[in-house]
C-alpha positions as a printed Julia matrix, in Angstrom:
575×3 Matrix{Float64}:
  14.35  -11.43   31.65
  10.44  -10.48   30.81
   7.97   -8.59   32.37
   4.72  -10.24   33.8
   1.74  -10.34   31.23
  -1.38   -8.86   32.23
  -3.84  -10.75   30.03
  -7.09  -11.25   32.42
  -8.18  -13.42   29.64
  -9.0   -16.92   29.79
  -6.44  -19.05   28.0
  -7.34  -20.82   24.41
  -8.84  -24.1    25.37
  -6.98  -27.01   22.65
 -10.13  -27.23   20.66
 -11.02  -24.66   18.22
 -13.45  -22.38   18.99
 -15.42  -19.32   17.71
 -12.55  -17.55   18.23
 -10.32  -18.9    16.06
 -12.64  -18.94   13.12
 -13.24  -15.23   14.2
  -9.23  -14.28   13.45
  -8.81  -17.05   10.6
 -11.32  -15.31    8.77
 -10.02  -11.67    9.61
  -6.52  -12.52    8.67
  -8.18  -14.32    5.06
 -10.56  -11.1     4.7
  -7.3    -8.82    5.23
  -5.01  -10.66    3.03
  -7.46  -10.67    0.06
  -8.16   -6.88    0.56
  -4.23   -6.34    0.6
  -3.78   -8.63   -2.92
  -6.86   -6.59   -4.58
  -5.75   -3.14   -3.47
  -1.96   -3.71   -4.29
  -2.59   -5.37   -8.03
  -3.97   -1.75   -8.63
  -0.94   -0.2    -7.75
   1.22   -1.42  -10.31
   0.05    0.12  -13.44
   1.74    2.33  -15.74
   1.25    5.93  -16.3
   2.15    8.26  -19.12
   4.28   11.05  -17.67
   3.2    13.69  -20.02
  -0.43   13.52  -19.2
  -2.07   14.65  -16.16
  -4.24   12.43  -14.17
  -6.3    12.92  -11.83
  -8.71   11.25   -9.61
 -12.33   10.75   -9.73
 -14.25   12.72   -7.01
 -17.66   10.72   -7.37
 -18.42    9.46   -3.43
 -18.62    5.65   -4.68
 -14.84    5.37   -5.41
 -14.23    6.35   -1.38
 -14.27    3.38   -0.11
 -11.44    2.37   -2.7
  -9.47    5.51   -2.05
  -9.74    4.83    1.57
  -8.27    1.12    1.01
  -5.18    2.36   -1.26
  -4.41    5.57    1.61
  -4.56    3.06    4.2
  -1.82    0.7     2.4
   0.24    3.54    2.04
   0.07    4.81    5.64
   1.03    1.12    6.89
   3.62    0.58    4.39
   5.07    3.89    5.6
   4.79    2.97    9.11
   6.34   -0.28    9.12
   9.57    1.42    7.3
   9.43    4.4     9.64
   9.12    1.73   12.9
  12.22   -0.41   11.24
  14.06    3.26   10.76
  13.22    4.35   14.39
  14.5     1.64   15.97
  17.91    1.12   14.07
  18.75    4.66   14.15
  17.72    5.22   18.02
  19.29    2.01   19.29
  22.51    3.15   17.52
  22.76    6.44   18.68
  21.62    5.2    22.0
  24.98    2.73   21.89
  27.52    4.49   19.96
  28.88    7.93   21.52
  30.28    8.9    18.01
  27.18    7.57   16.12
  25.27    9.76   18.44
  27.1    12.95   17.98
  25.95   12.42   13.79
  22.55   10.76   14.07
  21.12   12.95   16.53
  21.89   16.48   14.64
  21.14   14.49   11.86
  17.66   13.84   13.1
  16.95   17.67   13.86
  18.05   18.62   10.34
  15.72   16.01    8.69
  12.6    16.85   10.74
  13.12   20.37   10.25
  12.9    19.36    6.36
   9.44   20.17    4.95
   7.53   16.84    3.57
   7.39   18.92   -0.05
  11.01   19.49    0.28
  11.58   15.47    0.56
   8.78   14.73   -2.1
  10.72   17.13   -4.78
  14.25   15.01   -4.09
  11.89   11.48   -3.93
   9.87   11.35   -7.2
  12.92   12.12   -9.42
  14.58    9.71   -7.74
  11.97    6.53   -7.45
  10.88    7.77  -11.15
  14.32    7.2   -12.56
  14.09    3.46  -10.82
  10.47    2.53  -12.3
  10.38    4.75  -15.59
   6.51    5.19  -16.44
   5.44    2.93  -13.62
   3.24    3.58  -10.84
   4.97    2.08   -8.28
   7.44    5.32   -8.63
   4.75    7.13   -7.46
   3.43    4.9    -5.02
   6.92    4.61   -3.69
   7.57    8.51   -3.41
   3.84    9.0    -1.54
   4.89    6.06    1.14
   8.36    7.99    1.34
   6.85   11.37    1.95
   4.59    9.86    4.77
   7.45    8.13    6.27
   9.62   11.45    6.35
   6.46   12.65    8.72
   6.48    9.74   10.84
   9.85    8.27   11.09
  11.53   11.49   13.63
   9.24   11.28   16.19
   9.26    7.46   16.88
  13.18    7.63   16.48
  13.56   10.05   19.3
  10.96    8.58   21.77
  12.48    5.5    21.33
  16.23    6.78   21.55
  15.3     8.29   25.15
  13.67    4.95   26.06
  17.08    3.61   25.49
  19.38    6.39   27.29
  16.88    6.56   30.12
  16.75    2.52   30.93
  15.95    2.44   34.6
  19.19    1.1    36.49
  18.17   -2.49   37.39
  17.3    -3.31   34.11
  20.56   -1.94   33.57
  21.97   -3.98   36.0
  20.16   -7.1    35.6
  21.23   -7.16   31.9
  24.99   -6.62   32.91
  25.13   -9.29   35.75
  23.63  -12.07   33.73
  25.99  -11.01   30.82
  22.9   -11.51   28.64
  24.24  -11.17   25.02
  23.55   -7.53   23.13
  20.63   -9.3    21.1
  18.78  -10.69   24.12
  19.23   -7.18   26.2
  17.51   -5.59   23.39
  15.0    -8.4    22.67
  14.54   -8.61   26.5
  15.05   -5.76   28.12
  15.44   -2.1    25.81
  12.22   -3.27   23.71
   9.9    -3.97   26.28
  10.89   -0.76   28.36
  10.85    1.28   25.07
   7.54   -0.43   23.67
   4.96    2.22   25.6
   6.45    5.23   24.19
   7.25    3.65   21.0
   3.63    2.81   20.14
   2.34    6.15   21.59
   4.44    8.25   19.63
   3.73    5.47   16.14
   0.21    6.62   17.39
   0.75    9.8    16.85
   3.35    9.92   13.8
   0.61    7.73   12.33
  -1.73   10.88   12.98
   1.24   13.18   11.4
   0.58   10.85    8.05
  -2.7    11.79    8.07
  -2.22   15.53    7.94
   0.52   15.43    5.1
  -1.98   12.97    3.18
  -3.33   15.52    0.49
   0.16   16.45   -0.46
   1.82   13.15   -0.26
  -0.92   11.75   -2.74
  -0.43   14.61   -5.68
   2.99   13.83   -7.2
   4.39   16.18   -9.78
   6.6    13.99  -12.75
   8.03   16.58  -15.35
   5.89   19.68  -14.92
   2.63   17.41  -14.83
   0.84   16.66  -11.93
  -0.41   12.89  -10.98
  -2.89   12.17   -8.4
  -2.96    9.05   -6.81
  -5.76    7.62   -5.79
  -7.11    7.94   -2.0
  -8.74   10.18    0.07
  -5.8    12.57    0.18
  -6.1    13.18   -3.43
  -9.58   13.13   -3.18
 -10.07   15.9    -0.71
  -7.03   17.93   -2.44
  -9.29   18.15   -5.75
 -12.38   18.74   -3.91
 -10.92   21.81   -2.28
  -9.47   22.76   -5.45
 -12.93   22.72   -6.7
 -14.78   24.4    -3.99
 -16.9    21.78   -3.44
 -18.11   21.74    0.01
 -20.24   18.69   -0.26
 -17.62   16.07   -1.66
 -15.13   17.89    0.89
 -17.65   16.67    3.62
 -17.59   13.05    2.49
 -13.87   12.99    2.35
 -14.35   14.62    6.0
 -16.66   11.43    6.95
 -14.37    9.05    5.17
 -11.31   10.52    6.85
 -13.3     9.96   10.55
 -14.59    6.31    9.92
 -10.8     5.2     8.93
  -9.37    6.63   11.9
 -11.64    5.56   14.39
 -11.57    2.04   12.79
  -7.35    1.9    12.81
  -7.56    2.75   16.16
  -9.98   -0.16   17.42
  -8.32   -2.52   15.21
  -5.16   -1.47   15.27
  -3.99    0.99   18.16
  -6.04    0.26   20.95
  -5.11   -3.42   21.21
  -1.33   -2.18   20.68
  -1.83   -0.05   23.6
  -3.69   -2.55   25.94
  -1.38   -5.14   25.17
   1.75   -2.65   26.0
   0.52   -2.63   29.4
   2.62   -5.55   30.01
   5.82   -4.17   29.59
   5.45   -1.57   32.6
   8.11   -2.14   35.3
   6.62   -2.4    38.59
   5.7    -4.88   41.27
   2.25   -4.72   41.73
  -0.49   -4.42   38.82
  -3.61   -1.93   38.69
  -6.8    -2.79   39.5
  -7.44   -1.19   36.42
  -5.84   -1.58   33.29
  -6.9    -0.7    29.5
  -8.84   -3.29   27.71
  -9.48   -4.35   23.88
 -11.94   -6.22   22.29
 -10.06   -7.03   19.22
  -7.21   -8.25   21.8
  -9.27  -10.29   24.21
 -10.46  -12.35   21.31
  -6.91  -12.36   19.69
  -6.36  -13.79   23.56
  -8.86  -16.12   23.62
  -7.9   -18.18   20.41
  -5.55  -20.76   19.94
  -3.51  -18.88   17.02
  -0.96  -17.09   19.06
   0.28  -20.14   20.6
   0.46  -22.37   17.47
   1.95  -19.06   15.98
   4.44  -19.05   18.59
   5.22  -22.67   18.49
   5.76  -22.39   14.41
   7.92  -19.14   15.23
  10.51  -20.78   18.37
  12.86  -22.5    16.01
  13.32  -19.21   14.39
  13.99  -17.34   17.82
  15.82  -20.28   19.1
  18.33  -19.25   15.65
  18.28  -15.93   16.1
  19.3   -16.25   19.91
  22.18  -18.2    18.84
  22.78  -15.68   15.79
  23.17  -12.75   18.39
  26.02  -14.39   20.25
  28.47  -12.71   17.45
  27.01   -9.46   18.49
  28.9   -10.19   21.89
  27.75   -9.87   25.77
  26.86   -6.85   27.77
  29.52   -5.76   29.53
  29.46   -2.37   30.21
  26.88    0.41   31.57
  24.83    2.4    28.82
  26.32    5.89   30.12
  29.57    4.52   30.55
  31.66    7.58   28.74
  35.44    6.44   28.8
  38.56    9.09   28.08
  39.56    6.47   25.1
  39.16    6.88   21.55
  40.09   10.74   21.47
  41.93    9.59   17.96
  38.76    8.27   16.78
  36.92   10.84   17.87
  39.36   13.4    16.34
  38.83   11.33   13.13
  35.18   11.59   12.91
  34.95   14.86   13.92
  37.35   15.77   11.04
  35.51   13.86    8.44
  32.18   14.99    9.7
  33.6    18.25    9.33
  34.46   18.61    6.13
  31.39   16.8     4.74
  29.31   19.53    6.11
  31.92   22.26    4.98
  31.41   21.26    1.36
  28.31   20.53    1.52
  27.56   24.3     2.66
  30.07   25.83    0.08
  28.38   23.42   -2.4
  25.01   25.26   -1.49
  26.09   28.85   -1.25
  27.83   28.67   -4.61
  24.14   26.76   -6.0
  22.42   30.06   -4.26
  25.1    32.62   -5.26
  25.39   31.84   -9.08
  21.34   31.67   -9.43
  19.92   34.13   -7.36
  22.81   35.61   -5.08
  23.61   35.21   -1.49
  20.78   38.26   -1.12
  18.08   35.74   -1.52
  19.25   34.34    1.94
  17.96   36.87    3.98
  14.14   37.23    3.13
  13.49   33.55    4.48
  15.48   34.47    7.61
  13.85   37.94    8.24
   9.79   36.05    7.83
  11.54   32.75    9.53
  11.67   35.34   13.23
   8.14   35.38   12.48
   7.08   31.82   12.19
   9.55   31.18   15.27
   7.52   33.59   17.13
   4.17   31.2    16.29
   6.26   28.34   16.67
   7.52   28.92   20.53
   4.5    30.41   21.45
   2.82   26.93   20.3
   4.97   24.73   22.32
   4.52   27.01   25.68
   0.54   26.93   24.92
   0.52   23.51   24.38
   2.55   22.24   27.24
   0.69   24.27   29.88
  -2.51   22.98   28.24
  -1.71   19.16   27.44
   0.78   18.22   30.18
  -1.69   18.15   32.78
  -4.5    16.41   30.66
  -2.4    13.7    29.42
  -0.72   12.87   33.22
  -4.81   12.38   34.14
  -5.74   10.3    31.21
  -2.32    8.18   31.48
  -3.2     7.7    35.24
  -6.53    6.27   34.73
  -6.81    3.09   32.28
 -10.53    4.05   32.14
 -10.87    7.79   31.19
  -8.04    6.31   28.58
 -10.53    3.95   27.33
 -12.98    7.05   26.6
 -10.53    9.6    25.64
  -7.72    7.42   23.36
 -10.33    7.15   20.63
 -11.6    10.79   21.12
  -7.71   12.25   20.98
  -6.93    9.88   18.07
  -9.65   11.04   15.94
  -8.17   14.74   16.46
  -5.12   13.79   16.28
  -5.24   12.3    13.58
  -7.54   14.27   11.28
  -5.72   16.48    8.57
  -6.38   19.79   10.08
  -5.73   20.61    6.54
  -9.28   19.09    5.45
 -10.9    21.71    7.74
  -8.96   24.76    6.1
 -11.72   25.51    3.95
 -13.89   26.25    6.89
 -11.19   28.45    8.43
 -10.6    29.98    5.09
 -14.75   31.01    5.14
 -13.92   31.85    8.97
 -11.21   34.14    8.97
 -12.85   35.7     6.11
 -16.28   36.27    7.69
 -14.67   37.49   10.87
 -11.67   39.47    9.6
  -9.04   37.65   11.64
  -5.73   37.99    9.71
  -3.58   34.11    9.25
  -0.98   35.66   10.91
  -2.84   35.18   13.68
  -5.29   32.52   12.28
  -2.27   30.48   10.84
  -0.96   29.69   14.22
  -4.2    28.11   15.55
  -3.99   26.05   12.13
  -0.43   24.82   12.98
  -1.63   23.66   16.14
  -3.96   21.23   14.82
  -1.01   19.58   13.5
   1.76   19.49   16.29
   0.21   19.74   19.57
  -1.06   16.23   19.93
   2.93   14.94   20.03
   3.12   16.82   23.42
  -0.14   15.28   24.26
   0.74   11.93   23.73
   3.91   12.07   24.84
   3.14   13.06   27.87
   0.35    9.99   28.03
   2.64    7.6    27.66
   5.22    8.97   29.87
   2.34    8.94   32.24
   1.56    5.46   31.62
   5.05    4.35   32.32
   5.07    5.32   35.88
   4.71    2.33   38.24
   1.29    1.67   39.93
   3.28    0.98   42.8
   4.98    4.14   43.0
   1.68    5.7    42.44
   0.29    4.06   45.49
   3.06    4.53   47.78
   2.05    8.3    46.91
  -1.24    7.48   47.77
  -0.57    5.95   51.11
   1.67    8.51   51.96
  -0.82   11.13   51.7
   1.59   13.17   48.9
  -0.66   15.54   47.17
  -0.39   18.87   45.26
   2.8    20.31   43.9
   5.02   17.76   45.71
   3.15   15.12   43.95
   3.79   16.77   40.89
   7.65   17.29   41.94
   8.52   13.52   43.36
   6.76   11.61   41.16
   5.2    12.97   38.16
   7.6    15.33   36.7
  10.57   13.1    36.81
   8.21   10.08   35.3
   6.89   12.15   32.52
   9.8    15.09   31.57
  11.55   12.6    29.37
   8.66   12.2    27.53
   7.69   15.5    27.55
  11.23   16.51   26.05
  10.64   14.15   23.44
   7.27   15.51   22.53
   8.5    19.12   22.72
  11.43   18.04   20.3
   9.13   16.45   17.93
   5.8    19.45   18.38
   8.44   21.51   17.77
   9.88   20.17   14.27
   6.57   19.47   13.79
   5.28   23.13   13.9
   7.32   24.16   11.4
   6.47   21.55    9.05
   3.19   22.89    9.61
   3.73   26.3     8.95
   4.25   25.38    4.83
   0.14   24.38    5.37
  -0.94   26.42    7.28
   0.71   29.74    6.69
  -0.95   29.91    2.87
  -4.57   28.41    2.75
  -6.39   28.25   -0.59
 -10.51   27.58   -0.98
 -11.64   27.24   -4.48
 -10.46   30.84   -5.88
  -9.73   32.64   -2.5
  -5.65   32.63   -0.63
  -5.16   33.88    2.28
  -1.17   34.01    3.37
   0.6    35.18    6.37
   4.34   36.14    6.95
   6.32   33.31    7.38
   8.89   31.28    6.3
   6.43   28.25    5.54
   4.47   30.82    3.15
   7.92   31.19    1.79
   8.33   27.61    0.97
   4.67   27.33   -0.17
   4.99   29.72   -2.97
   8.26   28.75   -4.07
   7.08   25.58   -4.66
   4.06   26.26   -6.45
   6.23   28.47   -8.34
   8.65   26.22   -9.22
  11.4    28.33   -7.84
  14.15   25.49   -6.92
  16.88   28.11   -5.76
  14.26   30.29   -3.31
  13.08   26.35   -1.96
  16.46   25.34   -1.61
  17.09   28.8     0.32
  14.06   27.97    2.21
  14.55   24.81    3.64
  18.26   25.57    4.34
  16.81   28.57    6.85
  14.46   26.34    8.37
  17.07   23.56    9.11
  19.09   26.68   10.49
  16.5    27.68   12.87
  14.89   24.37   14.23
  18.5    22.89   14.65
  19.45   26.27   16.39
  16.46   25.84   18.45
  17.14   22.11   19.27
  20.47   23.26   20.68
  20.02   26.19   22.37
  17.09   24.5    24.2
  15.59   20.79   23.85
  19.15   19.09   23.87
  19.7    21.05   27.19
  16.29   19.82   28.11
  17.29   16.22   27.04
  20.36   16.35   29.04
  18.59   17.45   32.47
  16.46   14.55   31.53
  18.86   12.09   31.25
  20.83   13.31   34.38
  18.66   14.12   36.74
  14.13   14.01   35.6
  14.27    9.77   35.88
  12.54    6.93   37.5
């Protein structure tokens, strides 16, 4: 089974053509940039000296190259991660009931929690190299990308309109050609909308991801991250602003290179009958189109897909629904649940006796008391944000051309380290008198309100054109619009992006509830300030407490509300 391509483009004529020579040459030019950037990242460094980066405006464009590696190497992991993990949790009822809380825990992890546990770990692999460090930055941007692709795709998966369903089960396609064929394709809008925005969420964690502290000694790699990190440091305005202009020109060149054609290519995977009249367009893809590359790619790659069809047959046939949940295995379950158990038992006593012996069991309940406070920003985020973004992204998912004009607009904020701005807010809040507790919450929204946003776009993009027209037609307008059609096409996605905003928020909150401008802090109550100064502090047991509160409350959160929310979804709010 496939879905009907949408390409308006003329096909590659047998003879080459300007074309061609246009993508030869951008595939050589990308290839050499790759070998010249990478042979830089495999130097050595001595551990007991500090380095740090040059902040002279000529050595941008190199720091721009070397961030850029680092965000793609992250984001092919953090696809490859997202996948696995959501298709198994999506297949397995007892790999579900451990990956999913699983999931919560880890994006309720702050990236500096992740970074401390990385470097000692890739440094004891590659003593004195830099690929330890290079290594530990592309971890620490995967750990803010990898959640929120993993759960958009997992409800993809769980929410697999019925005929596909169906279809897959009558043909007894084998389990590798109903994911090749059918789960990919119906996952693939959400999945590049929310690597869209994870890709964003890379961005903002840049400046910490890129200064890596081996043995008491900090190391700053070299990009724009690092570069902006010093310049604030510094308090120097002016070489802040050209890490501001850098940071602009490399996201609104990934996305026409990179995301828009993703995005106007996706719209071939939509399940309906009918097409639109207007659909999303890319330059960079109609050229792709018009050369004769993909099909002599595609002719080079069939003996390999040919192998891997026949490969899949061990993997067995579809024979049973996705929701199918059967009374066996209660022994199995029992088993798991028992193992699972007491895993997370010792784990917890292995923690409480860490906390108890080095601070005392005391130290627990400071990061809970400030933790009601940054749940107070946090749900008063989401509620903003969904009342706000909800009905902006339905109308730019709805029409292919506002898309075209806004994709690029809500990219670029999306995807701009609202930390890069904090300098201005710092002079702000401190001109005006507004205090971060209420200042830090607006700064936290830069950084997770855009996965409700684009969530919600490309639930909105999902819905049929046909369904949309029968609407039309009908004369449905108004709320009952809203209620037929758009709220079951789009709450799944809207879960998802809640989920994720959510985790994301608090992540947030360790950058935005402490902001720092040359010589001048400002910091709020809240758990993330918590975090932030034990880690500046070097205070392992009050980060460990820290983090363990923070898992406590997002996980709580997740349970008491967004799995509720997922299971309405599932049940009842789908096409």
């Amino acid at each position: 089974m496939t879905f009907p391509s949408r390409s308006t483009v003329p096909r590659a004529s047998s003879r080459p053509s300007w074309a061609d020579v246009a993508v030869a040459a951008a595939v050589l030019v990308g290839m050499y940039l790759l070998l010249r950037v990478g042979e830089e990242a495999t130097v050595s460094f001595d551990p007991a000296h500090v380095t740090k980066v040059d902040t002279s405006p000529a050595e941008l464009p190199y720091y721009a190259a070397r961030s850029l590696l680092r965000m793609f190497a992250a984001l092919a992991v953090s696809v490859t991660f997202a996948v696995g993990c959501a298709y198994a949790a999506a297949h397995s009822r007892r790999l579900e009931r451990v990956l999913i809380p699983a999931l919560d825990i880890l994006q309720s992890v702050p990236v500096l929690g992740f970074l401390t546990v990385a470097v000692a770990g890739f440094v004891s692999l590659f003593p004195g190299s830099t690929p330890a460090l290079e290594c530990a930055s592309i971890f620490a941007i995967f750990t803010s990308q990898a959640w929120n692709m993993a759960f958009g795709f997992y409800h993809s998966l769980i929410t697999l309109p019925r005929e596909l369903d169906e279809v897959s089960r009558s043909f007894r396609f084998t389990r590798w050609m109903r994911f090749w064929k059918v789960e990919l394709p119906a996952g693939a809008i959400g999945l590049v909308w929310n690597g869209m925005m994870s890709f964003g969420g890379g961005w903002f964690f840049l400046v910490a991801s890129e200064a890596i502290s081996v043995s008491g000694h900090k190391h700053s790699l070299p990009g724009v991250g690092s570069f902006a990190g010093t310049a604030i440091a510094d308090g120097d305005l002016g070489k802040v602003g050209w890490a501001v202009v850098t940071m602009a020109v490399m996201v609104v060149g990934v996305n026409f290179f990179f995301w828009r054609p993703l995005t106007a290519w996706t719209e071939r995977f939509k399940n309906e009958q009918s097409e639109a009249a207007d659909v999303q367009r890319s330059l960079v893809l109609d050229v792709v189109r018009r050369s004769s590359w993909p099909t002599l790619l595609g002719r080079l790659l069939r003996p390999v897909a040919e192998l891997l069809g026949r490969a899949g047959r061990v993997l067995g046939v579809d024979d049973r629904p996705l929701t199918a949940r059967g009374r066996r295995g209660r022994a199995g379950d029992l088993v798991l649940a028992v193992v699972a158990g007491g895993l997370l038992a010792w784990g917890l006593a292995d923690l409480l006796g860490y906390l108890r012996h080095r601070t005392g069991l005391g130290a627990l309940g400071e990061p809970f008391l400030l933790g009601l406070a940054t749940l107070a920003r946090v749900v008063v985020l989401v509620a903003v944000a969904m009342l706000v973004w909800v009905p902006v992204g339905v109308r730019i998912g709805f029409s292919p051309r506002l898309a075209r004009i806004a994709q690029p607009v809500v990219e670029v904020l999306a995807s701009f380290p609202a930390n890069f701005l904090f300098p201005l807010a710092t002079w702000l809040f401190l001109r005006t008198g507004v205090s971060l507790n209420v200042g830090g919450m607006l700064l936290m929204a830069l950084g997770a309100q855009w996965y409700i946003l684009f969530n919600t776009i490309a639930g909105a993009s999902a819905i049929p054109t046909d369904l949309r027209e029968a609407m039309d037609d009908l004369g449905v307008r108004g709320w009952q619009r809203w209620r037929r059609l758009i709220i079951p096409g789009v709450f799944p996605y809207c879960v998802t992006g809640g989920i994720t905003a959510s985790g994301g928020a608090w992540n947030a909150s360790i950058v935005s509830e402490t902001v720092t401008f040359g010589g001048t802090t400002l910091s709020a109550d809240g758990l993330g300030a918590y975090i932030s100064r034990a880690t500046a502090e070097g205070d392992h047991p009050r980060l460990i407490a820290g983090v363990a509160v923070m898992a406590v409350y997002v996980v709580g959160l997740n349970r008491l509300l967004w799995r509720r929310l997922h299971r309405l979804a599932r049940t009842r709010y789908s096409l």
